[in-house]
N, C-alpha and C positions, 0 to 999 in steps of 0.2 A: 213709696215708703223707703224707709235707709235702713240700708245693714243693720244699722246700731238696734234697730227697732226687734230684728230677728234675734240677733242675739240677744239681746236683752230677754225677749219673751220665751228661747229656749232656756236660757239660765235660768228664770223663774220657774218653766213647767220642770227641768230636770233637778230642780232643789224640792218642788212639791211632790214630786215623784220618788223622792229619793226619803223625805222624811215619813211620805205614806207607807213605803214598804219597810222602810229600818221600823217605826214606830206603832202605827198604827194597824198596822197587819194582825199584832197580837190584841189588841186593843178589840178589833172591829171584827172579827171574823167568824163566816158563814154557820147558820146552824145547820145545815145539808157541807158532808163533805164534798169538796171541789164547788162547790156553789158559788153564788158573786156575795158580797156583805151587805147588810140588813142596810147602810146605805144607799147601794145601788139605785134604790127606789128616788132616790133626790133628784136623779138626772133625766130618767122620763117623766115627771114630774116636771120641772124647770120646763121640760121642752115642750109637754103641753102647752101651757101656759105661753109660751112663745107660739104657738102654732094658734090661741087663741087670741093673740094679739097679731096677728099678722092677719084672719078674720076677718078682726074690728079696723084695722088699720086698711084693709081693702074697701070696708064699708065707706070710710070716710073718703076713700081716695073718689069715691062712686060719686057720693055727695057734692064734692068739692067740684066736680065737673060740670056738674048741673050748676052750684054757684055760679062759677068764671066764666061757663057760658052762656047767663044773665047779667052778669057785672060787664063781659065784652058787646054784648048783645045794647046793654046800656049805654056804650061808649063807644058804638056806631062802626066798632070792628068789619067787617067784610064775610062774606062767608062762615057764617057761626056754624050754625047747624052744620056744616059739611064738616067743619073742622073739630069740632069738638065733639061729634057723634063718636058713639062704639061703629063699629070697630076700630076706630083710631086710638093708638094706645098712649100717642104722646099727640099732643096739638101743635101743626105746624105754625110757623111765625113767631114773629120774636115780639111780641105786645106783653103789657106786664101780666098779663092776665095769662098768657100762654106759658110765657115762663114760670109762677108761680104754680098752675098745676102742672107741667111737666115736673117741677121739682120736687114733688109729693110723689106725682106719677114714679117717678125713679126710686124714690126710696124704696115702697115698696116691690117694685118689681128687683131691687138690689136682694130684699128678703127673700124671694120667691127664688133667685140665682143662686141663694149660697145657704138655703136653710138645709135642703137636702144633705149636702155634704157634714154639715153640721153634726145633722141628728147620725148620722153613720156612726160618725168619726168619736162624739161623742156616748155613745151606747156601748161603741166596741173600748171603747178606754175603761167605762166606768164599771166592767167585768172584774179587771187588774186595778183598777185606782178609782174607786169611786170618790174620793173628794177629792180628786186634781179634776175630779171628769165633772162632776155636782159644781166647784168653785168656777172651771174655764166657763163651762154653758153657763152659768149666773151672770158671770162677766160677758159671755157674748150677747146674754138678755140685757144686761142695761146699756151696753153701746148699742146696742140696736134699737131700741128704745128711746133713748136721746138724739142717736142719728136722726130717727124718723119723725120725733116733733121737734125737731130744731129749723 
């Protein structure tokens, strides 16, 4: 990724951050003093929803192994069973068939690397800014989303 990318994505969360608390602060705020805002709720919400798509998205990965190791299995590959068994998490060899679940295989295992941090980073934001914290997590649900059926 290039600088331009960082910048850019700090300029937009620090212009979201900056019209949440000029603007919205009065707008949105807690019926409990010092509380988080009636919004707050948007963002463990979104993340459910991600964490039940990451579920569904592990089922398929499940699936898909058993596929490619009938579609390889069909097309006289070598060593199916060894290679494509659990506990192997990627399939070694470079057959298209290995490549195409390894590339599912990764997506998801990319979701299971960086959702932790995610849901921290977003929980603790959406205390102080719940819609820069509700809008980031939305957008890290449909790039992740798109990542992983593309």
């Amino acid at each position: 990724m290039s600088a331009t990318f960082f910048v850019k994505a700090a300029g937009g969360a620090g212009l979201g951050i900056y019209l949440e608390s000029t603007y919205a602060a009065n707008i949105f705020t807690s019926p409990v003093a010092g509380g988080p805002s009636p919004l707050y709720a948007a963002t463990p919400l979104i993340l459910m929803g991600v964490g039940f798509y990451t579920l569904m998205h592990g089922m398929k990965v499940g699936s898909l192994r058993n596929k490619f190791k009938e579609l390889a299995k069909k097309d006289g590959e070598e060593d199916v069973e060894e290679r494509y068994s659990l506990p192997n998490l990627y399939v070694p060899g470079k057959s298209k068939h290995a490549k195409a679940f390894n590339c599912m295989q990764r997506s998801h295992q990319h979701i299971l690397e960086t959702y932790p941090f995610v849901i921290i980073s977003s929980l603790l934001c959406a205390y102080s800014f719940p819609i820069a914290a509700g809008l980031s997590t939305l957008t890290f649900a449909v790039g992740r989303i798109t990542l992983s059926n593309s």
